[in-house]
C-alpha positions as CSV (number, residue, x, y, z in Angstrom):
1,X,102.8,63.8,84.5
2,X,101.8,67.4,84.9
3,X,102.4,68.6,88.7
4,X,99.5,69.7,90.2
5,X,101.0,70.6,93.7
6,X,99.8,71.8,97.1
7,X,101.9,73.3,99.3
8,X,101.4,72.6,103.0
9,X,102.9,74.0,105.9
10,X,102.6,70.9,108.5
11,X,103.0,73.7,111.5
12,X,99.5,75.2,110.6
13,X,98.0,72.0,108.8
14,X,97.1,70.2,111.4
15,X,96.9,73.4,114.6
16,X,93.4,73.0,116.3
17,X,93.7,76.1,119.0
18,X,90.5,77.6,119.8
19,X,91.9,80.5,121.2
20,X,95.2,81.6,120.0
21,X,97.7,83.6,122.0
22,X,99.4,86.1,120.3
23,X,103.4,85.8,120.3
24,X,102.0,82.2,122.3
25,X,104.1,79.6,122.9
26,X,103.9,75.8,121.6
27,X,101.8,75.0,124.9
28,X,99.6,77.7,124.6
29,X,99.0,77.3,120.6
30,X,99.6,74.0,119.9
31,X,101.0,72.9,116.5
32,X,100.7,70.5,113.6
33,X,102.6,67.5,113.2
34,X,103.3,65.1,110.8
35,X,100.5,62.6,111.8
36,X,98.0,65.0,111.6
37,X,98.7,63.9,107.5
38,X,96.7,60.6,108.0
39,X,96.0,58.4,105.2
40,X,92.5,59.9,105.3
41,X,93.8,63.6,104.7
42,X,96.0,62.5,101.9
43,X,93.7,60.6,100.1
44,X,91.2,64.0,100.4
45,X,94.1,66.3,99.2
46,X,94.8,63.4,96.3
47,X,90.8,63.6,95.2
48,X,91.1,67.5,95.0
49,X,93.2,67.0,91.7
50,X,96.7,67.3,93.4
51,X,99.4,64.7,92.5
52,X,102.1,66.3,94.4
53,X,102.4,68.1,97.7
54,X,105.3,70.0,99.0
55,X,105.6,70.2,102.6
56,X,107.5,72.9,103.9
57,X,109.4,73.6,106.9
58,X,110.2,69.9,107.8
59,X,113.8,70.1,108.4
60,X,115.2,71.1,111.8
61,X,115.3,74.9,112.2
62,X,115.6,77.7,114.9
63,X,113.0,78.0,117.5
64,X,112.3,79.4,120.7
65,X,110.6,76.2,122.3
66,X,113.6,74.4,124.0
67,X,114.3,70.9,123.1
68,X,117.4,70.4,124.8
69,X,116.3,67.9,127.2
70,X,116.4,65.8,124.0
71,X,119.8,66.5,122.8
72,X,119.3,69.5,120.7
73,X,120.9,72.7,121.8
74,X,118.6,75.6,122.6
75,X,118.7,78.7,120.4
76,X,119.2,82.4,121.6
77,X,116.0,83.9,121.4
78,X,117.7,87.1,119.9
79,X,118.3,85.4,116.8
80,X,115.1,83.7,116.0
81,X,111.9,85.1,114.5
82,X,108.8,84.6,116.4
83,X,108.7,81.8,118.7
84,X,108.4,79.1,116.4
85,X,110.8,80.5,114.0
86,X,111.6,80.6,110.7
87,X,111.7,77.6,108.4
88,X,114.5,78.9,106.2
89,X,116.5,79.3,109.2
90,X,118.1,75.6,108.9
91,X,119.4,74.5,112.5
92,X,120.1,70.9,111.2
93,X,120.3,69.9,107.6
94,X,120.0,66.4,108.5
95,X,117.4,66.4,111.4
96,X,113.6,66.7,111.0
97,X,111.8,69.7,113.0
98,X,111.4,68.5,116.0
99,X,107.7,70.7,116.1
100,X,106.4,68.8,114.2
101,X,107.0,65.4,115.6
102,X,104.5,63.5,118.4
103,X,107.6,61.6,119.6
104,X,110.2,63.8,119.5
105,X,112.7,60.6,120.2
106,X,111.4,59.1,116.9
107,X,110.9,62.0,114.7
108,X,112.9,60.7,112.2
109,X,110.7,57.5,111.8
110,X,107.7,59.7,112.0
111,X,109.1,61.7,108.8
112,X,109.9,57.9,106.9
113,X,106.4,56.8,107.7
114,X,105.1,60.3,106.1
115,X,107.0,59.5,102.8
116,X,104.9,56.4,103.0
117,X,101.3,57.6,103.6
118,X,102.1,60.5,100.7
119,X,103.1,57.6,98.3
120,X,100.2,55.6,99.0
121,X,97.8,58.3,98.7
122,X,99.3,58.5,95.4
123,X,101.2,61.8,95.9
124,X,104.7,62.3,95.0
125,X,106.6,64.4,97.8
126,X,108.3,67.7,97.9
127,X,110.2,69.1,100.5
128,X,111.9,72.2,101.1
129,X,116.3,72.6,100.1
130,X,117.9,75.9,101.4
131,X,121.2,76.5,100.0
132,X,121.9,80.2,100.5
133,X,121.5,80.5,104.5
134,X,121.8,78.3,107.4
135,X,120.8,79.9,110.7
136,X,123.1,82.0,113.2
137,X,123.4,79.1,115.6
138,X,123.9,76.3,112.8
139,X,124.8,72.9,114.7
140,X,123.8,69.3,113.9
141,X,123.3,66.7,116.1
142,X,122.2,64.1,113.4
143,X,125.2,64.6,110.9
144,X,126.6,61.7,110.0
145,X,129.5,60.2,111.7
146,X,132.9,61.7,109.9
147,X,131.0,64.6,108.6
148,X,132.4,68.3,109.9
149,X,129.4,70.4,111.0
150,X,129.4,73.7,108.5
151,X,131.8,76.3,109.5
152,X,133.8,73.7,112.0
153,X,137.0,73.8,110.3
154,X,136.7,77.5,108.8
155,X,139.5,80.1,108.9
156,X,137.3,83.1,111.0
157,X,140.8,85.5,110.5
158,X,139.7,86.0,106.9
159,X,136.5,87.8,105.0
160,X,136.6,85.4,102.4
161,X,138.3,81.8,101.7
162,X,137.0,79.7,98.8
163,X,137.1,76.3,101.7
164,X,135.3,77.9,104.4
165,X,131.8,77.1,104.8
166,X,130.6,81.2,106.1
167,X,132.1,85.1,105.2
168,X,133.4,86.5,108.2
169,X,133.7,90.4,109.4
170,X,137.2,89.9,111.1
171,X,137.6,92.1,114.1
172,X,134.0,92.9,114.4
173,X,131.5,91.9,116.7
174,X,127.9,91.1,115.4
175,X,125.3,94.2,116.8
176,X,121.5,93.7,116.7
177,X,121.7,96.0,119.6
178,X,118.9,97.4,117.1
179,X,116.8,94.2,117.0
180,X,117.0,92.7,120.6
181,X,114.8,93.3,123.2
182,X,116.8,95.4,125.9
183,X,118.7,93.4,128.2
184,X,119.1,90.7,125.6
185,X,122.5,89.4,124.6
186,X,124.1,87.5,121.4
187,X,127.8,87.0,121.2
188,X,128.9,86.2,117.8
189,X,132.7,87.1,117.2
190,X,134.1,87.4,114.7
191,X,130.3,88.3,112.8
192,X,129.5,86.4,109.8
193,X,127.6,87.8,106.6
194,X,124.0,87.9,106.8
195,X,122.3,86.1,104.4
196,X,120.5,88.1,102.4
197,X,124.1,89.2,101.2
198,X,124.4,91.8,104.0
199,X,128.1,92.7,104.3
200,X,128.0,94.7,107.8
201,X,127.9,93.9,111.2
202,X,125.4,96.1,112.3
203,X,121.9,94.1,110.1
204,X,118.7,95.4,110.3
205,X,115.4,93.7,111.1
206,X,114.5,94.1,107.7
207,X,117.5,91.9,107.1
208,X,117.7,88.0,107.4
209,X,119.3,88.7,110.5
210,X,118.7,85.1,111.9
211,X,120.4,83.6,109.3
212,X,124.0,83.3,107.7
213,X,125.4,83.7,104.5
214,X,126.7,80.3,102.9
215,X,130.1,80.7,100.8
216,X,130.0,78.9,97.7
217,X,134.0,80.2,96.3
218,X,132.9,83.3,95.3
219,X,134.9,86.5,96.2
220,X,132.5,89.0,97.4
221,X,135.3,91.5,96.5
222,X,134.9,90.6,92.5
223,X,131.3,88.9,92.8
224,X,133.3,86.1,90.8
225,X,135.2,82.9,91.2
226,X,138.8,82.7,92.1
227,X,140.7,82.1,89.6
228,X,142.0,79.0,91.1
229,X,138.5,78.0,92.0
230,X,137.4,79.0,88.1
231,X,140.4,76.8,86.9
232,X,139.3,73.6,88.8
233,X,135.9,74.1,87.5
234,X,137.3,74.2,84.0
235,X,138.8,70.8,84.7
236,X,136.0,69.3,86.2
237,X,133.9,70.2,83.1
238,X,136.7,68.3,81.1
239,X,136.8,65.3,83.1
240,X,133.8,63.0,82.7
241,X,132.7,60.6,84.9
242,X,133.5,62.8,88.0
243,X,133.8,60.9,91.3
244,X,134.4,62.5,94.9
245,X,138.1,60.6,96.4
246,X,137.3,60.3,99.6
247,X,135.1,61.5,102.3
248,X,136.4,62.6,105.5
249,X,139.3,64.7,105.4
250,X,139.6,64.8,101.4
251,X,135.8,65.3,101.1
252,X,136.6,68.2,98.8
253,X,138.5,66.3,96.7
254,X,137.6,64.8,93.3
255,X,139.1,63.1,90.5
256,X,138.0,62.9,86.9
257,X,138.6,59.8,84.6
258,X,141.6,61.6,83.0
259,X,143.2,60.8,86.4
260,X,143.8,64.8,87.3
261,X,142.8,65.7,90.8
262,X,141.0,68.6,91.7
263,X,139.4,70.7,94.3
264,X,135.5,72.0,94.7
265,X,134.8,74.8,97.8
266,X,134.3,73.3,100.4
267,X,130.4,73.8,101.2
268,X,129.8,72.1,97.3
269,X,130.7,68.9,98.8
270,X,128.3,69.5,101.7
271,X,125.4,70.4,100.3
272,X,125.5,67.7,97.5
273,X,125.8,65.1,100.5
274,X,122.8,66.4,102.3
275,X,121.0,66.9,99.0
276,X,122.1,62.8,98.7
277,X,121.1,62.2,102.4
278,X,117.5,63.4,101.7
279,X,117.3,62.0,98.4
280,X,117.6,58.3,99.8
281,X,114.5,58.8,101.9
282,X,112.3,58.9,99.2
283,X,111.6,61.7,98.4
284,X,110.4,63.0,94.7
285,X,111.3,66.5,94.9
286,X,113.4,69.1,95.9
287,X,111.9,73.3,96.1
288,X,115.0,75.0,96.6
289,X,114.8,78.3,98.6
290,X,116.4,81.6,97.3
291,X,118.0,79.5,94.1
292,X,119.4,82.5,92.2
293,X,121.5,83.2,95.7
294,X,123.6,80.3,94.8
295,X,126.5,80.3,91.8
296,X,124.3,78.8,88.7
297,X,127.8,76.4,88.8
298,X,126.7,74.6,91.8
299,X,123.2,73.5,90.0
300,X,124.9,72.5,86.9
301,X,127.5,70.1,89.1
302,X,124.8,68.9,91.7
303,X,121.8,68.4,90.3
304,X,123.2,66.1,87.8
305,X,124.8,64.3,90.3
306,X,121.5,63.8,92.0
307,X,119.7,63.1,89.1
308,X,121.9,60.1,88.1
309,X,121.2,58.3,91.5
310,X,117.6,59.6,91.7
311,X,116.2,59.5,87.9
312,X,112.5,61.0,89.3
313,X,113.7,63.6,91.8
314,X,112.6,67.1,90.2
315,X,114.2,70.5,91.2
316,X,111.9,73.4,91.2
317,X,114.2,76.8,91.9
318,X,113.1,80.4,93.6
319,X,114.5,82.5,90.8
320,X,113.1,86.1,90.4
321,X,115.4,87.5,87.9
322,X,114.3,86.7,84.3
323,X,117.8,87.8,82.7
324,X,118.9,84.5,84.4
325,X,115.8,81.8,83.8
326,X,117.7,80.2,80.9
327,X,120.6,80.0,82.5
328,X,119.1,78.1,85.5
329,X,117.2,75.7,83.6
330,X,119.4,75.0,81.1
331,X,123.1,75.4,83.1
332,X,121.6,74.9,86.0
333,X,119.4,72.1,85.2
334,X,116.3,72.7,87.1
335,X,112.8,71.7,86.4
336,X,110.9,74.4,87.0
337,X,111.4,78.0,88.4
338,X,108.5,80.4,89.7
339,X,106.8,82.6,87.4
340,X,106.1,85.1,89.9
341,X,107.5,88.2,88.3
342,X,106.3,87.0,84.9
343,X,102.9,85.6,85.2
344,X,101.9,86.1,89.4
345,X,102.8,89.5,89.2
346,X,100.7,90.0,85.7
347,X,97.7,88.5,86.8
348,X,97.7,90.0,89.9
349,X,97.9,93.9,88.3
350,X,94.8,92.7,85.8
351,X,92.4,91.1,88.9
352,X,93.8,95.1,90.4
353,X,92.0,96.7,87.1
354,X,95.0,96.6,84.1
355,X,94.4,94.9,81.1
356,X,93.7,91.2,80.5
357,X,95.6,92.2,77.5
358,X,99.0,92.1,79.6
359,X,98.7,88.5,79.8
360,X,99.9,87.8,76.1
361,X,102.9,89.9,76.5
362,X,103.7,87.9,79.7
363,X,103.6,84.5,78.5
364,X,105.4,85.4,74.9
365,X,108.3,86.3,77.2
366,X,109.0,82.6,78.1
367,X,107.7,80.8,75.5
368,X,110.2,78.9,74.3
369,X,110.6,77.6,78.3
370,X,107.4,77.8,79.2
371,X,107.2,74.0,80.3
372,X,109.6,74.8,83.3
373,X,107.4,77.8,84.5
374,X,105.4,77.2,88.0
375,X,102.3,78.5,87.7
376,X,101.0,80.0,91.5
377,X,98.4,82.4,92.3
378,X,99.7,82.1,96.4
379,X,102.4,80.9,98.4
380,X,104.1,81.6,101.8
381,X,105.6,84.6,100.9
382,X,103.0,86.3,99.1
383,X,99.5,88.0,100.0
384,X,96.4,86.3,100.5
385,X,94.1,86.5,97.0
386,X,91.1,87.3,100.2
387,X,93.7,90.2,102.1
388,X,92.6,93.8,101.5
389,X,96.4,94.1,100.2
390,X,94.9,92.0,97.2
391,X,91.7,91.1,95.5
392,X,90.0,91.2,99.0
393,X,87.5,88.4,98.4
394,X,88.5,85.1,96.7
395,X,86.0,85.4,93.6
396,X,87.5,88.3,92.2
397,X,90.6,85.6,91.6
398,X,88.6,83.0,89.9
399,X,89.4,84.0,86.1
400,X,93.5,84.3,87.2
401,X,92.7,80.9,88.3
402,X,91.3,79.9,84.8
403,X,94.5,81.3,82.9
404,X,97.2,80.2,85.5
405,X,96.2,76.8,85.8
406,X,94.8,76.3,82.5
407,X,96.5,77.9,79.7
408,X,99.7,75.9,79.3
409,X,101.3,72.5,80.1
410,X,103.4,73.5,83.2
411,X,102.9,72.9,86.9
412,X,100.4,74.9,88.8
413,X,100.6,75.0,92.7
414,X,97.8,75.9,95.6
415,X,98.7,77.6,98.6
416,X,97.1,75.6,102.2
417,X,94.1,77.7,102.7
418,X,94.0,79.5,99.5
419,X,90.8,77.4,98.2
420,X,89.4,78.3,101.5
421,X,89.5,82.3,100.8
422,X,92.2,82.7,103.8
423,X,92.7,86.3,104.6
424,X,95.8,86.0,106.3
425,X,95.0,89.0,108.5
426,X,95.2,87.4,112.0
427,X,98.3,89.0,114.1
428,X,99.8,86.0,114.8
429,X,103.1,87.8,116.9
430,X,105.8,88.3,114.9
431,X,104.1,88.4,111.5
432,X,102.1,90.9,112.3
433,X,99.1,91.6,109.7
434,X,100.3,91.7,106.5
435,X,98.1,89.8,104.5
436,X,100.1,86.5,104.7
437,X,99.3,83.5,106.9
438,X,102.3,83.5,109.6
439,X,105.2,81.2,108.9
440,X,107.0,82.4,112.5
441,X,104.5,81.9,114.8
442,X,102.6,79.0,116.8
443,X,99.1,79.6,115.3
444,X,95.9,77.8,114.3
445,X,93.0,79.1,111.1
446,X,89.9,79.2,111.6
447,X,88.7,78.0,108.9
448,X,91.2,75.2,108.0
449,X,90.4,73.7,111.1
450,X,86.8,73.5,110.3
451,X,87.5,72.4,106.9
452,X,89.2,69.5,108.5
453,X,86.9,68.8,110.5
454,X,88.7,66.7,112.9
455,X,90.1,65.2,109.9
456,X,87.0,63.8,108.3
457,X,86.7,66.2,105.7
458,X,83.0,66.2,105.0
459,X,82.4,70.4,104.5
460,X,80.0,70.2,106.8
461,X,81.2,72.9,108.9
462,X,82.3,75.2,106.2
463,X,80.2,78.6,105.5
464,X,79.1,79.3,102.5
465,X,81.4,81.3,100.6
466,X,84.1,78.6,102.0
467,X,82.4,76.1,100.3
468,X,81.6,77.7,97.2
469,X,85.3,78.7,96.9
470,X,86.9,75.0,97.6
471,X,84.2,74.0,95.0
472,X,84.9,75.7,92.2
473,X,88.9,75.0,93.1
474,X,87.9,71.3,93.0
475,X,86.3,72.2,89.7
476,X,89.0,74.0,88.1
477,X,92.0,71.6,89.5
478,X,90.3,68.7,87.9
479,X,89.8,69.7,84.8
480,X,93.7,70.8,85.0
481,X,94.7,67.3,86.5
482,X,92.3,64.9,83.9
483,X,91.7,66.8,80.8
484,X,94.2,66.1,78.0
485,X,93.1,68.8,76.0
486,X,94.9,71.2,79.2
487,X,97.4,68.7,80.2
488,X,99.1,67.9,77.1
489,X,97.3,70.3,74.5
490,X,98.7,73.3,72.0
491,X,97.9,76.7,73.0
492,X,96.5,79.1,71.2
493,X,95.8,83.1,72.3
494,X,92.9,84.3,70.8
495,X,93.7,88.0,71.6
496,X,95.6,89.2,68.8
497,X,92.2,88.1,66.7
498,X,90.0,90.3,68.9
499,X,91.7,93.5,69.5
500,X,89.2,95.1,67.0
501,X,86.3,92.9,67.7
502,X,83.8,95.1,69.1
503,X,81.8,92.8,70.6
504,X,84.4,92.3,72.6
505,X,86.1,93.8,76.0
506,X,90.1,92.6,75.7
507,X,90.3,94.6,78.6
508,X,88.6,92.4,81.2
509,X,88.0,89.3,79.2
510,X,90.9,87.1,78.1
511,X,90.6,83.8,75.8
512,X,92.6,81.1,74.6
513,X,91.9,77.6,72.7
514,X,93.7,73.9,74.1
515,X,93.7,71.7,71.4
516,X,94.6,67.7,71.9
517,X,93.1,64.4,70.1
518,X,90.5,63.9,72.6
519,X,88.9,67.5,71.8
520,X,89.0,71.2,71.8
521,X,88.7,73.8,74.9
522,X,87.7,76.8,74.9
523,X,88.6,79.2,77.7
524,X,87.0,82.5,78.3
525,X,88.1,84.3,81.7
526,X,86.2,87.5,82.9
527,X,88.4,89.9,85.0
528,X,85.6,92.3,85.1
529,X,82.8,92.9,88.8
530,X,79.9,92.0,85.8
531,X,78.6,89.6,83.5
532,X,79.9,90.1,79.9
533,X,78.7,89.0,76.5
534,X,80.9,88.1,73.9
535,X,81.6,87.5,70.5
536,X,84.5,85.5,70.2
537,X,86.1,85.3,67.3
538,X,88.4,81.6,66.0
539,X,91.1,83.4,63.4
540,X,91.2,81.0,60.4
541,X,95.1,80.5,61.6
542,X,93.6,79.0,64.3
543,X,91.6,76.4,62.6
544,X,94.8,75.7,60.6
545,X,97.1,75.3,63.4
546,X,94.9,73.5,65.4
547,X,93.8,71.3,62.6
548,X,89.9,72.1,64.3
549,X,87.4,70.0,62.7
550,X,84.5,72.4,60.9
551,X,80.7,72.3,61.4
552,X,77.9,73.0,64.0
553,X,79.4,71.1,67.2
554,X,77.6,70.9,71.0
555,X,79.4,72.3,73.6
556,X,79.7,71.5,77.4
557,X,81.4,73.8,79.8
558,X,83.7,71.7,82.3
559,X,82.7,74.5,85.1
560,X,78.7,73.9,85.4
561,X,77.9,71.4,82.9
562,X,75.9,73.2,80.8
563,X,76.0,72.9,77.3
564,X,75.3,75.3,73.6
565,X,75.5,74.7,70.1
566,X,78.8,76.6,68.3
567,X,80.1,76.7,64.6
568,X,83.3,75.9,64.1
569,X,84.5,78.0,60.9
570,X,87.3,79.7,59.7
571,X,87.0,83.5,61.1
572,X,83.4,82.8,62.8
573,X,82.7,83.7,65.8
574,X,81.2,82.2,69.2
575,X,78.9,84.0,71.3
576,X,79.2,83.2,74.9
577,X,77.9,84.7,78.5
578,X,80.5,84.9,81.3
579,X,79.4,85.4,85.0
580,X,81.1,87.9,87.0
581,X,84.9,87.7,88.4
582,X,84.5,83.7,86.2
583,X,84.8,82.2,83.3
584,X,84.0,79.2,81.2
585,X,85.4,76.4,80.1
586,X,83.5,74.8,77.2
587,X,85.0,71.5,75.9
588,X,83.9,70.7,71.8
């Protein structure tokens, strides 16, 4: 099955607040929980084209509100970002958000029954892994019994030790003097690494200064493994049918079937037992934060691991470096990575005026792992298409939209609010307005609540340009979810054929054939603020390698339904008209 994902951030999904404070608290704002995804929202979210959804931020991390009459220690507010804080700044590995929950006492059960409404809706479920960075007051309260919280047995006299869990600054004391609000205190002694890799005691708020650093054996002196670390990896690699010996204190121990005994860092074993812990809920996927941070080693030992308990479970990593997408998928055995500095990044220069041209350079880069690329046009992190830091209106990202989600087999994932035309210019608190929808702060949208309606989903509140937008998203996503020709198809790039075709603009229009038993598709994507008319021309190796039947054949486009006559020859061409910031889609 081809994902076809939605990413969600329950916070926000389900926020009604008329009248949101900024910097407001949890009383004042409100936010979403994970009721608010009734079977009724699922099943709308299912009949947009989606067959996965990725909810992010539902494990237990740092926040302001204070939940301590329930057991869970409250956080310094020095260390957390925005009032609702960060969700990469894990608190709890093993405890569900406690935002998010209408009975707190129960929130666990509330999670389980979640896995259960996504399954029945017919969605397979994705939540969020963070490997690299727990946050500066890490504790759980849900661990196991017999497991050692991270850090607890650590040796804090020492930078670096392959068995501890953090990096230390021995001798120094942790200043944010920088980032506090006057008066405020944090006591942290002796400071740990930041975990963005920042080795000082003195981060700045441009930093990930809420978060810790995760040692996973490697020597921040040599960027490498020990060499005692190295050599147990070597044996490990020899022995098959690794098993850990033990649990408790010999947790990182293991023993291959060659009977010789060896030793993983410390943190290895822990994450591979919440990875475990998560897995058994019934879950279908993992998206693992910040990837790339973590020794490719790790992935090759763990996801296996994971994999041989959980056969369905994918893996989709952050990576942003392309000198190290191989190594990840194929060491590393992940899924899927992001394609945001191949493909996001391209497409987002040609809807800014470059050439549509780019795009074939772009996707020849990874072609020979372009199954494991994750197609995204917006996600937390990045701008909003609608933001004046980006196209400024939705429309002007409809062709991107073609290409990203139909040129090639591999996943393609919608942002919560993107169909919409989200701005992501309110100033939430923290966040600020930057063009993104706030990920730190207790907020509500506009127009996702109307779109919700009070969950019945009918668009009857919806402005036009809201509607048109989710509409042609609808159009697009389905024809990327049910169409064989896009979901199992060949690809082929008509641009090299047209680079001296007059008759047409390679500049602002981009084309591509998907050819599969059930028929031929012809995509045609206009970058350009006007209609265009084009000749486009089918290079006889196209004909060939698609093995296109020949002759006069009707044509329907998937995006409006109407339909022309085209020839199908070697080297002929087909004349088509393409609306402004569109495309079509015409299926022979």
């Amino acid at each position: 099955m081809r994902p076809i994902i939605y990413q969600t951030l329950p916070r926000l999904f389900g926020a009604v607040s008329k009248e949101n404070v900024r910097y407001g608290s949890i009383d004042q704002n409100g936010c979403g929980k994970m009721n608010d995804y009734t079977a009724k929202a699922l099943k709308h979210i299912q009949g947009l084209g989606f067959n996965y959804i990725w909810y992010t931020g539902l494990i237990e991390h740092a926040t302001k509100t204070d939940y301590s009459r329930y057991g869970i220690k409250a956080d310094n507010p020095v260390v957390v970002k925005g009032n609702a804080g960060s969700p990469y700044a894990i608190k709890d590995y093993y405890d569900i958000d406690p935002d998010l929950a209408v009975d707190v006492k129960n929130r666990m059960k509330e999670f389980e029954a979640l896995v259960s409404r996504t399954h029945r809706a017919g969605l397979k479920m994705i939540i969020d892994f963070v490997p690299n960075h727990v946050a500066r007051q890490y504790g759980s309260d849900a661990k196991p019994m017999g497991v050692a919280d991270l850090g607890e047995n650590d040796d804090r006299e020492t930078v670096f030790s392959p068995q501890n869990n953090f990096y230390y600054l021995p001798g120094q004391k942790l200043d944010i003097s920088d980032i506090a609000d006057e008066g405020a205190e944090y006591d942290e002694y002796p400071a740990k690494v930041t975990g963005n890799d920042c080795f000082t005691a003195r981060p700045s708020k441009n930093d990930w200064y809420e978060t810790v650093k995760l040692n996973y054996g490697i020597n921040p002196q040599t960027r490498r493994f020990d060499d005692v670390i190295a050599e147990q990896l070597n044996i490990g690699r020899q022995s098959e049918g690794i098993r850990a010996y033990g649990h408790l204190e010999n947790e990182i121990q293991q023993v291959g079937t060659q009977g010789k005994l060896f030793t993983y860092p410390s943190t290895w074993m822990k994450m591979l037992d919440i990875l475990r812990y998560w897995a058994t809920k019934g879950i279908d996927g993992f998206r693992c934060d910040m990837a790339e941070m973590v020794p490719v080693e790790f992935w090759e030992w763990a996801i296996p691991q994971i994999k041989s308990e959980h056969s369905n479970i994918i893996f989709i990593a952050e990576v942003y470096n392309p000198n190290e997408y191989r190594n990840y998928i194929y060491r590393g055995h992940f899924d899927y990575l992001y394609d945001k500095v191949g493909l996001y990044d391209t497409l987002r220069h040609v809807i800014g005026g470059g050439s549509a041209s780019l795009i074939t350079q772009c996707w020849q880069s990874v072609d020979d792992i372009q199954q494991h690329m994750l197609n995204f046009l917006e996600n937390h992190d990045e701008q909003r298409i609608a933001s004046p830091f980006f196209a400024g209106e939705p429309r002007r990202a409809y062709p991107a939209l073609l290409v990203s989600a139909l040129m090639h087999t591999n996943p393609f994932m919608v942002y919560q609010g993107q169909a919409l035309g989200i701005d992501g210019m309110e100033d939430a608190g923290f966040s600020g307005s930057d063009g993104r929808t706030t990920i730190f702060d207790y907020w509500s949208t506009d127009a996702f609540c109307r779109w919700r309606n009070e969950d019945r989903f009918d668009g009857l509140k919806l402005r036009d340009r809201e509607r048109e937008s989710i509409d042609y998203y609808t159009r697009v996503l389905h024809i990327a979810a049910t169409e064989r020709a896009i979901i199992e198809g060949k690809t082929f790039d008509l641009m090299y054929a047209n680079y001296e075709n007059q008759a047409m603009d390679t500049n602002r229009l981009f084309a591509f054939l998907r050819k599969a038993k059930s028929g031929t598709v012809l995509v045609v994507a206009n970058f350009a603020d006007t209609e265009m008319w084009a000749d486009v021309r089918i290079p006889a190796h196209a004909v060939d390698y698609l093995q296109l039947p020949t002759g006069i054949r009707t044509a329907t486009d998937l995006l409006t339904g109407n339909t022309q006559t085209v020839e199908i020859y070697p080297d002929h061409i087909i004349p088509v008209h393409i609306p402004a910031c569109d495309g079509l889609v015409l299926k022979f």
